[in-house]
N, CA, C and O atoms as a Maestro MAE file, in Angstrom:
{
 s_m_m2io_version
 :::
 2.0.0
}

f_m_ct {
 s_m_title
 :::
 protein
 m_atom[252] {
  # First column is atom index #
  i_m_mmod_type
  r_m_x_coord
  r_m_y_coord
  r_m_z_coord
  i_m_residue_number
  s_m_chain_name
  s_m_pdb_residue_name
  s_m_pdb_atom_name
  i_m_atomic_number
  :::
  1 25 0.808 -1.203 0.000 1 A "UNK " " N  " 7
  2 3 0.000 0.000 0.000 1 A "UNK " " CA " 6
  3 2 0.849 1.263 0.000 1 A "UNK " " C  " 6
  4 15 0.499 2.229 -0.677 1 A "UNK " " O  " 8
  5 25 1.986 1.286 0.760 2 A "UNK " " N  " 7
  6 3 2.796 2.537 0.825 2 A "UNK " " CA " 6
  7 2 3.452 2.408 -0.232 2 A "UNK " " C  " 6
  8 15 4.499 2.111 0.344 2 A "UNK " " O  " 8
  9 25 3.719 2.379 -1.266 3 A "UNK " " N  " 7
  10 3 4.484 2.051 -3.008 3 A "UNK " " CA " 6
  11 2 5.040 3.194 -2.649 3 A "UNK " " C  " 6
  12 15 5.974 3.286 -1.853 3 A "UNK " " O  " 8
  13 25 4.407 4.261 -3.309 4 A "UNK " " N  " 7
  14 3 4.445 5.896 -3.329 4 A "UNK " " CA " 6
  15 2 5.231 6.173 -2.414 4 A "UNK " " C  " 6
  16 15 6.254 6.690 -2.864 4 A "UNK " " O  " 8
  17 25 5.223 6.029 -0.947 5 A "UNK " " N  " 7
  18 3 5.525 6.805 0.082 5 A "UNK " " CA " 6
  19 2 7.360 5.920 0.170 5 A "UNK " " C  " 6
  20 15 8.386 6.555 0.412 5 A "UNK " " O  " 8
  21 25 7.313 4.350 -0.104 6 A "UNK " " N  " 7
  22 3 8.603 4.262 -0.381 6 A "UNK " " CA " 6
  23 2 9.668 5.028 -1.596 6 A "UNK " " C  " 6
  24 15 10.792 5.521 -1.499 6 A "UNK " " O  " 8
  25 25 8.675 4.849 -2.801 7 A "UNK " " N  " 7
  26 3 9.638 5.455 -3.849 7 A "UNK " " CA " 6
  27 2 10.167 6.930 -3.643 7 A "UNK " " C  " 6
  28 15 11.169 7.280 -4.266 7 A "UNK " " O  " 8
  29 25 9.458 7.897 -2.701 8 A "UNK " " N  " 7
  30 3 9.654 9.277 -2.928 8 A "UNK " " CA " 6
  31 2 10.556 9.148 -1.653 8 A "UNK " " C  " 6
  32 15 11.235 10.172 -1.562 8 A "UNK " " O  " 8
  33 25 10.798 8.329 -0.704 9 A "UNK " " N  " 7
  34 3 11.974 7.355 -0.148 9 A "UNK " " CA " 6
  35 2 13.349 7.697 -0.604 9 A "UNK " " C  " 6
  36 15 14.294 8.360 -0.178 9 A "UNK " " O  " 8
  37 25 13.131 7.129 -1.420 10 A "UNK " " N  " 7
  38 3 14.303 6.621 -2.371 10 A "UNK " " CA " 6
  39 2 14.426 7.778 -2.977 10 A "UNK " " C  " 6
  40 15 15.629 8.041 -2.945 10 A "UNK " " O  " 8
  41 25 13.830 8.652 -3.535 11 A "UNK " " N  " 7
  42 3 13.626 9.478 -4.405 11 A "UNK " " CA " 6
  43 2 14.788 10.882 -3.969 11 A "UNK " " C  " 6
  44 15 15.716 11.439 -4.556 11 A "UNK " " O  " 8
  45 25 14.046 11.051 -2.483 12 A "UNK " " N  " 7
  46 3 15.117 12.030 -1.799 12 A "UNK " " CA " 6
  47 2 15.577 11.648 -0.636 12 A "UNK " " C  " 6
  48 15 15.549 12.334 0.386 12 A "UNK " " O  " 8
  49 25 16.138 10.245 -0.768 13 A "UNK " " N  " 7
  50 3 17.216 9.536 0.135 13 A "UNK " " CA " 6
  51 2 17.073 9.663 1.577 13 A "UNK " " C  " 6
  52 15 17.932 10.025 2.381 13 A "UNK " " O  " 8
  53 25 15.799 9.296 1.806 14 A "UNK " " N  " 7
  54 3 14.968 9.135 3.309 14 A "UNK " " CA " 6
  55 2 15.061 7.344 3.527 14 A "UNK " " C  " 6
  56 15 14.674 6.365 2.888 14 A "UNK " " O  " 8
  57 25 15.673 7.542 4.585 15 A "UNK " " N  " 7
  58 3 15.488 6.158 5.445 15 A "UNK " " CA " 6
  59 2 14.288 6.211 6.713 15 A "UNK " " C  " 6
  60 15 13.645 7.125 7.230 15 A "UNK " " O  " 8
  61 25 14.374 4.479 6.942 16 A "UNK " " N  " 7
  62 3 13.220 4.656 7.737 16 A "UNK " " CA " 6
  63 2 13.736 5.251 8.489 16 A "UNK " " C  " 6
  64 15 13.102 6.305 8.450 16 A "UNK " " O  " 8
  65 25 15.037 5.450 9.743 17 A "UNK " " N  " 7
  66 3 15.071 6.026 10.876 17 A "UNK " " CA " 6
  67 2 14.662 6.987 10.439 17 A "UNK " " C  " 6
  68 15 13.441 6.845 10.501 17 A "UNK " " O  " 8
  69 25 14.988 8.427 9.787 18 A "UNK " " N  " 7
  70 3 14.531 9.561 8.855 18 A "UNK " " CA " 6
  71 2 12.594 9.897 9.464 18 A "UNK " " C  " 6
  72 15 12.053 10.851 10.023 18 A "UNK " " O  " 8
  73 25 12.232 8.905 9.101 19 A "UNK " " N  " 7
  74 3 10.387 8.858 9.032 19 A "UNK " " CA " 6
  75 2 10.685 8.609 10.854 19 A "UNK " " C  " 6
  76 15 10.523 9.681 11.437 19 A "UNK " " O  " 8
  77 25 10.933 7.867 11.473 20 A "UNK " " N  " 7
  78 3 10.799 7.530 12.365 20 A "UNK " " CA " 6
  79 2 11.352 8.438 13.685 20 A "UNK " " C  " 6
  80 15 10.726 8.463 14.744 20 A "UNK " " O  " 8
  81 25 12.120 8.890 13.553 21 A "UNK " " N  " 7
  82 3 12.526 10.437 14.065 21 A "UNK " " CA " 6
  83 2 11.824 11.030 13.926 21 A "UNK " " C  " 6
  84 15 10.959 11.059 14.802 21 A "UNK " " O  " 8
  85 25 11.713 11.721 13.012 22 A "UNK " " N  " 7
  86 3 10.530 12.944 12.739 22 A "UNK " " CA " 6
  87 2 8.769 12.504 13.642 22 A "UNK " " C  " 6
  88 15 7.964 13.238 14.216 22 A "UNK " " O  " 8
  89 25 8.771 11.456 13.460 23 A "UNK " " N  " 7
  90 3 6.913 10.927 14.169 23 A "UNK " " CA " 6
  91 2 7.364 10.354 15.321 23 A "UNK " " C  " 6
  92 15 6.553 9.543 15.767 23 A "UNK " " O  " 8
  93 25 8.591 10.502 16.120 24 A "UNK " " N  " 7
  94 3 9.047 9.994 17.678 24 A "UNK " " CA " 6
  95 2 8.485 8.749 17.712 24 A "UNK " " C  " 6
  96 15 7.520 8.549 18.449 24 A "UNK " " O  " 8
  97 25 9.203 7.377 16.630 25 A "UNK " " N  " 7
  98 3 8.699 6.215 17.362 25 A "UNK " " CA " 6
  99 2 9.881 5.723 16.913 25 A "UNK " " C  " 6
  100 15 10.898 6.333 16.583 25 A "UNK " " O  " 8
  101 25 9.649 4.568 16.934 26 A "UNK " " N  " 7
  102 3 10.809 3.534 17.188 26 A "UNK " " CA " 6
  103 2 11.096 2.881 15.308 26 A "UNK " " C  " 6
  104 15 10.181 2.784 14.491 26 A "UNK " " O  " 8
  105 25 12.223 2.608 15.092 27 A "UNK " " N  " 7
  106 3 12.861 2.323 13.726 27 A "UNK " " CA " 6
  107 2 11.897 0.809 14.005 27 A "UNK " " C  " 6
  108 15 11.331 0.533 12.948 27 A "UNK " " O  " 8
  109 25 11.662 0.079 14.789 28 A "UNK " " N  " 7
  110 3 10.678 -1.305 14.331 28 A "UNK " " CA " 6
  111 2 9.771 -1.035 13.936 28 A "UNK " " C  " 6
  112 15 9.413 -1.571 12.887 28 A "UNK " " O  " 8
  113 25 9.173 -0.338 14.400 29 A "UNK " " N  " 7
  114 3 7.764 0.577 14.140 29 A "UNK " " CA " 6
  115 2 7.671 0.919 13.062 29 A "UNK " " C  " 6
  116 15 7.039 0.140 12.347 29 A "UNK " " O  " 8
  117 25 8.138 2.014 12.486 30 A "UNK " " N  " 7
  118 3 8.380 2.344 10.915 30 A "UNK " " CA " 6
  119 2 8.403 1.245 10.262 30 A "UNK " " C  " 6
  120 15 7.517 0.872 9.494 30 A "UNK " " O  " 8
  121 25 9.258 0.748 10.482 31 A "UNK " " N  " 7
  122 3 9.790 -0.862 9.358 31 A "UNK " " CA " 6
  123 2 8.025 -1.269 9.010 31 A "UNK " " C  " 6
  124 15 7.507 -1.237 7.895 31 A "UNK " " O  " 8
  125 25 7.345 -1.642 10.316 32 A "UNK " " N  " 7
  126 3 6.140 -2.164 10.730 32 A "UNK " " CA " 6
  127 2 5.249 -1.523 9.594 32 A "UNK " " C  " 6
  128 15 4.909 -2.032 8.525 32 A "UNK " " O  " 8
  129 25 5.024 -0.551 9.991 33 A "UNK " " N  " 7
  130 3 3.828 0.405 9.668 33 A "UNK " " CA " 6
  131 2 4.251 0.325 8.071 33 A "UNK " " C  " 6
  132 15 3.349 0.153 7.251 33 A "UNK " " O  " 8
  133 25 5.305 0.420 7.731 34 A "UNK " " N  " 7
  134 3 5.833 0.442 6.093 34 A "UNK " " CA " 6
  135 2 5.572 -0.880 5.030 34 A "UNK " " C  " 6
  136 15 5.448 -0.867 3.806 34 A "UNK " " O  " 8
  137 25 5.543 -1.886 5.877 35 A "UNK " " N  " 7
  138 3 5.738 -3.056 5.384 35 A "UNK " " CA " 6
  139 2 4.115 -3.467 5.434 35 A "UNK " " C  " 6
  140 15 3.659 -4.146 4.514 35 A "UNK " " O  " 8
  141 25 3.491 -3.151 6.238 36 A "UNK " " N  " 7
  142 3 1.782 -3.453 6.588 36 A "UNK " " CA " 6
  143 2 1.848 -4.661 7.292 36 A "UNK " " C  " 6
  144 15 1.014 -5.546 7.102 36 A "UNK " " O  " 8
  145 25 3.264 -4.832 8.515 37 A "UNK " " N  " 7
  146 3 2.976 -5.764 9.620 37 A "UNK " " CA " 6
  147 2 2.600 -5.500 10.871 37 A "UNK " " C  " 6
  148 15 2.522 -6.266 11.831 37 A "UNK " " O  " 8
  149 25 2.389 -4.443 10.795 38 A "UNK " " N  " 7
  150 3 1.782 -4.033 12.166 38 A "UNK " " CA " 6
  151 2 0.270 -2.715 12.034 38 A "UNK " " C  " 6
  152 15 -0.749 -2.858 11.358 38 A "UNK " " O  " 8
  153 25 0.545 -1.833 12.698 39 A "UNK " " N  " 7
  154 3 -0.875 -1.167 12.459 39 A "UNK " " CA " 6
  155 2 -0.295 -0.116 11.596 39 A "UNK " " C  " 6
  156 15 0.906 0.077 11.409 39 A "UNK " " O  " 8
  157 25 -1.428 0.632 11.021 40 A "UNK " " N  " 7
  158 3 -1.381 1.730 9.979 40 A "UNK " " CA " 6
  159 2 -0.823 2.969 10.406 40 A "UNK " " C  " 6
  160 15 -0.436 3.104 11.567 40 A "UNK " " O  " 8
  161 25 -0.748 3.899 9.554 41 A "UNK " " N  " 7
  162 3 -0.257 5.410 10.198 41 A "UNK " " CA " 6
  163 2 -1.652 5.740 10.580 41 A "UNK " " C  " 6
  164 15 -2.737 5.304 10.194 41 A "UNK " " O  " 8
  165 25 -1.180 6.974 11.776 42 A "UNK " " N  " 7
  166 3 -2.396 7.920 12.063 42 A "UNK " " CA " 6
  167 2 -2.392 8.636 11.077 42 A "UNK " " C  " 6
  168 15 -1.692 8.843 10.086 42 A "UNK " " O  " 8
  169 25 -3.763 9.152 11.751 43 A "UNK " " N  " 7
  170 3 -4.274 10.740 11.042 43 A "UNK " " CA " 6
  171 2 -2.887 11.282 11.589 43 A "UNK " " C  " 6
  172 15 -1.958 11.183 10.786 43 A "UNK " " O  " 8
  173 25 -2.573 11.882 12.923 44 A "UNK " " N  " 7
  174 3 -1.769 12.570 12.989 44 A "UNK " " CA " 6
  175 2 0.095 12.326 12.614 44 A "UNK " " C  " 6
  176 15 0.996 13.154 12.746 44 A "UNK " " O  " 8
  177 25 0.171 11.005 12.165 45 A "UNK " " N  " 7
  178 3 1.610 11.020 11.677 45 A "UNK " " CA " 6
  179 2 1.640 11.252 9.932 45 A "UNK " " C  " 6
  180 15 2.639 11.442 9.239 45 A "UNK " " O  " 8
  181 25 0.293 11.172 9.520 46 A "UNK " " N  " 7
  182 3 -0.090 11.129 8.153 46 A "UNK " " CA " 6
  183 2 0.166 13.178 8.223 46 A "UNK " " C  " 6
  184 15 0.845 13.890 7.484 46 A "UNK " " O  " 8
  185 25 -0.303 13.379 8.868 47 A "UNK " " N  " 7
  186 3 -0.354 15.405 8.765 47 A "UNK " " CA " 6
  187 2 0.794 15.170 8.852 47 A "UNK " " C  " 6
  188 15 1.233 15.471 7.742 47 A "UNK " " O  " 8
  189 25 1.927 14.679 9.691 48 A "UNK " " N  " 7
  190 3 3.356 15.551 9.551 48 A "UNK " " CA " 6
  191 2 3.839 15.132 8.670 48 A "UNK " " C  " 6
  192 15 4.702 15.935 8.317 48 A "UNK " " O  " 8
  193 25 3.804 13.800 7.662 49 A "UNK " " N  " 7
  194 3 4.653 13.596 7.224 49 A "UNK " " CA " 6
  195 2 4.299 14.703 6.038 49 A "UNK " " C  " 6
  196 15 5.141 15.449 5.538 49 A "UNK " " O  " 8
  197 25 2.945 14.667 5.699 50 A "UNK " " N  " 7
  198 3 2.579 15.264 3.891 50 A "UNK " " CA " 6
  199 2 3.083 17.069 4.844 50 A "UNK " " C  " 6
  200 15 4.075 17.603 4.347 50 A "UNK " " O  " 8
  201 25 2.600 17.635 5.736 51 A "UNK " " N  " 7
  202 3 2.925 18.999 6.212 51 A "UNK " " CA " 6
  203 2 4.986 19.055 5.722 51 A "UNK " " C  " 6
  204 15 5.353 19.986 5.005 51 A "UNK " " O  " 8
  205 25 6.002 18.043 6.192 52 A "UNK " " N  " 7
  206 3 7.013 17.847 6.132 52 A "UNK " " CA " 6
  207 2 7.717 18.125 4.483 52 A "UNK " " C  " 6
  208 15 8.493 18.913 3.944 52 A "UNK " " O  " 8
  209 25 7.012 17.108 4.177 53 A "UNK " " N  " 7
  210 3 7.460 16.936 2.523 53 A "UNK " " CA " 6
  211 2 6.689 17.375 1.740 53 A "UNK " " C  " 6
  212 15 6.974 17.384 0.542 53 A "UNK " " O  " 8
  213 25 5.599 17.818 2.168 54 A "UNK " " N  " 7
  214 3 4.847 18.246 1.162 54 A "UNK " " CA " 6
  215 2 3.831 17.332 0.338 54 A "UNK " " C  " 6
  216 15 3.172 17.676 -0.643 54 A "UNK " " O  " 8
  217 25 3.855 16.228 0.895 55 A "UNK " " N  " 7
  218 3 3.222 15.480 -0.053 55 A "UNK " " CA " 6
  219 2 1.287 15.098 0.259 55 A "UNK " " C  " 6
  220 15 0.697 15.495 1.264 55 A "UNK " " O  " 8
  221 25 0.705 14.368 -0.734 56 A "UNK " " N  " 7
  222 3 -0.584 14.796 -0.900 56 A "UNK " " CA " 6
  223 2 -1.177 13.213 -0.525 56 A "UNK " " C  " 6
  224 15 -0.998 12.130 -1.083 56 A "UNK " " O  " 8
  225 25 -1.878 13.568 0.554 57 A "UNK " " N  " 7
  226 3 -2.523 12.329 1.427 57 A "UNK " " CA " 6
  227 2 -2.609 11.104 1.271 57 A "UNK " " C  " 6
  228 15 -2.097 10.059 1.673 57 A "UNK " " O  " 8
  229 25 -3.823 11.683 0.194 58 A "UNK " " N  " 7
  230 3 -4.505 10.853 -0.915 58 A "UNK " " CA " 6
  231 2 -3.769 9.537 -1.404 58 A "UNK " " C  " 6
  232 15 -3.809 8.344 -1.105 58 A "UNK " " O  " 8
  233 25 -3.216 10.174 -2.121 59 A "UNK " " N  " 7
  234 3 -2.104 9.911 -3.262 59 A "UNK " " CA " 6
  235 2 -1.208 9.048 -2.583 59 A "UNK " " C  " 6
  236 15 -1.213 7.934 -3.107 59 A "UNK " " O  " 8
  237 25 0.091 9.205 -0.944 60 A "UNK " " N  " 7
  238 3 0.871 8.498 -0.591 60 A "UNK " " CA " 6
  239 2 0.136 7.855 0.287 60 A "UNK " " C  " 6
  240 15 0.738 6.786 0.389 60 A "UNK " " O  " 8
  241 25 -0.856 7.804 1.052 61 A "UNK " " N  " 7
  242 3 -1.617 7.055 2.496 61 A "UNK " " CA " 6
  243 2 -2.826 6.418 1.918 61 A "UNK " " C  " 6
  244 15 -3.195 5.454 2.588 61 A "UNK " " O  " 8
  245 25 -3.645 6.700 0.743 62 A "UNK " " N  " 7
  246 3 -4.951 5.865 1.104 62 A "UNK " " CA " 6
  247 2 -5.164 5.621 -0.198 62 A "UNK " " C  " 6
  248 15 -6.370 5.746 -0.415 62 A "UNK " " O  " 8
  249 25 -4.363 5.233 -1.507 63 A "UNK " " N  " 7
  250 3 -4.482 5.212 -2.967 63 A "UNK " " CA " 6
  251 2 -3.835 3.746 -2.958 63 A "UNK " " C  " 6
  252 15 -3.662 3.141 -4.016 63 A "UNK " " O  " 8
  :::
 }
 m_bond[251] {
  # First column is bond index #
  i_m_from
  i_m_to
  i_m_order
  :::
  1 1 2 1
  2 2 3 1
  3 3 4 2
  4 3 5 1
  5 5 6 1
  6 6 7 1
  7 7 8 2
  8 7 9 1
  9 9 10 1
  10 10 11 1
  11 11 12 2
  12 11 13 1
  13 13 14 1
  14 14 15 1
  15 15 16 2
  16 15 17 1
  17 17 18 1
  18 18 19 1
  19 19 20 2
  20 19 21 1
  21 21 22 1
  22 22 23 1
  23 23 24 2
  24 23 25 1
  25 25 26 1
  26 26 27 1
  27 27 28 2
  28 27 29 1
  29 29 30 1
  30 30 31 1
  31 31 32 2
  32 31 33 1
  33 33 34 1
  34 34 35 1
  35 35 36 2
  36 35 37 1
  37 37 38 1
  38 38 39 1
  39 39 40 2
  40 39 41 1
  41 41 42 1
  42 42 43 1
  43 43 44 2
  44 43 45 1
  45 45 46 1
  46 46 47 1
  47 47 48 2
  48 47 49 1
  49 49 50 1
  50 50 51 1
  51 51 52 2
  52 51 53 1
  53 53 54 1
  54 54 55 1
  55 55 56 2
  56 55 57 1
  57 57 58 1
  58 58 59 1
  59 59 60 2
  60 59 61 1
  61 61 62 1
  62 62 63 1
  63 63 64 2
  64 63 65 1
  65 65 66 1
  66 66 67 1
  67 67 68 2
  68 67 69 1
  69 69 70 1
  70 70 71 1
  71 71 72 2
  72 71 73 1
  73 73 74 1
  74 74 75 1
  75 75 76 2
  76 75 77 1
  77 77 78 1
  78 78 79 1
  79 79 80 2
  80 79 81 1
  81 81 82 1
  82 82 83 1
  83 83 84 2
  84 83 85 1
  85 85 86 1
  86 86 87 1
  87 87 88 2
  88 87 89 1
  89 89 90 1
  90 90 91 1
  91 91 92 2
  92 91 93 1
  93 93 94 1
  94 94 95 1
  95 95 96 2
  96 95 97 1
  97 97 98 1
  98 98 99 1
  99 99 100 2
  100 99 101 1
  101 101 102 1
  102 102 103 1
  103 103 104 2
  104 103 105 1
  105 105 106 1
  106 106 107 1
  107 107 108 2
  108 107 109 1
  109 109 110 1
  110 110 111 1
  111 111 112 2
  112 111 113 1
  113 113 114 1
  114 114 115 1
  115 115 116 2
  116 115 117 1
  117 117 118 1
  118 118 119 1
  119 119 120 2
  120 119 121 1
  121 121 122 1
  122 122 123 1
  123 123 124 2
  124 123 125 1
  125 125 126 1
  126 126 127 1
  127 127 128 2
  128 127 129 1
  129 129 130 1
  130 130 131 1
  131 131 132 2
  132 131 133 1
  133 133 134 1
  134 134 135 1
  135 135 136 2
  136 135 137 1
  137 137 138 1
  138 138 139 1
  139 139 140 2
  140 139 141 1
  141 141 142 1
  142 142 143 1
  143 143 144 2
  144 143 145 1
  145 145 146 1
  146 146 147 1
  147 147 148 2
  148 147 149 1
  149 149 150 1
  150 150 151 1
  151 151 152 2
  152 151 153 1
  153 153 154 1
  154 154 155 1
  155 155 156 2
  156 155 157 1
  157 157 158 1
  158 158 159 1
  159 159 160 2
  160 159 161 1
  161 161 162 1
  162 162 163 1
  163 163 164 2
  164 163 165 1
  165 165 166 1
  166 166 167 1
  167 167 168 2
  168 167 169 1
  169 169 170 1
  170 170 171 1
  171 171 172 2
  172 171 173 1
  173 173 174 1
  174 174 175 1
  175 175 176 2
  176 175 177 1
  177 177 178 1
  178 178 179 1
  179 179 180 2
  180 179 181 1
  181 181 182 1
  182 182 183 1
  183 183 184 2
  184 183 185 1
  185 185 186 1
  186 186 187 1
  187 187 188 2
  188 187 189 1
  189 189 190 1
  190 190 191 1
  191 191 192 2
  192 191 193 1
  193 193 194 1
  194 194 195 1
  195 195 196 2
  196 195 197 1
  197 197 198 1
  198 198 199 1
  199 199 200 2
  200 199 201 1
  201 201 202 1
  202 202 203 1
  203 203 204 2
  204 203 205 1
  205 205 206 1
  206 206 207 1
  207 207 208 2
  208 207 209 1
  209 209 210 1
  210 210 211 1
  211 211 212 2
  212 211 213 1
  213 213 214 1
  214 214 215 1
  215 215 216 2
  216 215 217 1
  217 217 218 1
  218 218 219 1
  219 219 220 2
  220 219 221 1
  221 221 222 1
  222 222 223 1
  223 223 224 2
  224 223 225 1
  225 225 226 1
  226 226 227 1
  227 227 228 2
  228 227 229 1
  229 229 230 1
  230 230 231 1
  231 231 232 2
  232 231 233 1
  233 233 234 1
  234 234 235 1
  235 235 236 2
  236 235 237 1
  237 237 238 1
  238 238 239 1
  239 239 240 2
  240 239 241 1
  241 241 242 1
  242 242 243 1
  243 243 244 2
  244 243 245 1
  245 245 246 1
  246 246 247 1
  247 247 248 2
  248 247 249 1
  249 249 250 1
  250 250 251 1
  251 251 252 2
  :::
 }
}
């Protein structure tokens, strides 16, 4: 489900610690939430990341 949100990843050379810093949780966590083995992003880690990078909800979280 996160395709998008990995490639733009890669795109401008964001690692998970990177995501996982910024939303104060733990690098398993990220891995987790990235991979769809554990639970989903919030509403509120979904606002910082698109507020952060700029990017559009829709499109990286629920497409």
């Amino acid at each position: 489900m996160y395709v998008k949100l990995k490639q733009f990843m890669v795109e401008k050379s964001l690692k998970n610690k990177d995501l996982a810093d910024l939303l104060d949780i733990s690098y398993p966590c990220i891995s987790k939430k990235l991979n769809q083995k554990g639970s989903d992003f919030t509403v509120k880690e979904v606002k910082c990341l698109c507020e952060k990078y700029g990017l559009d909800a829709n499109l990286y979280f629920f497409s």
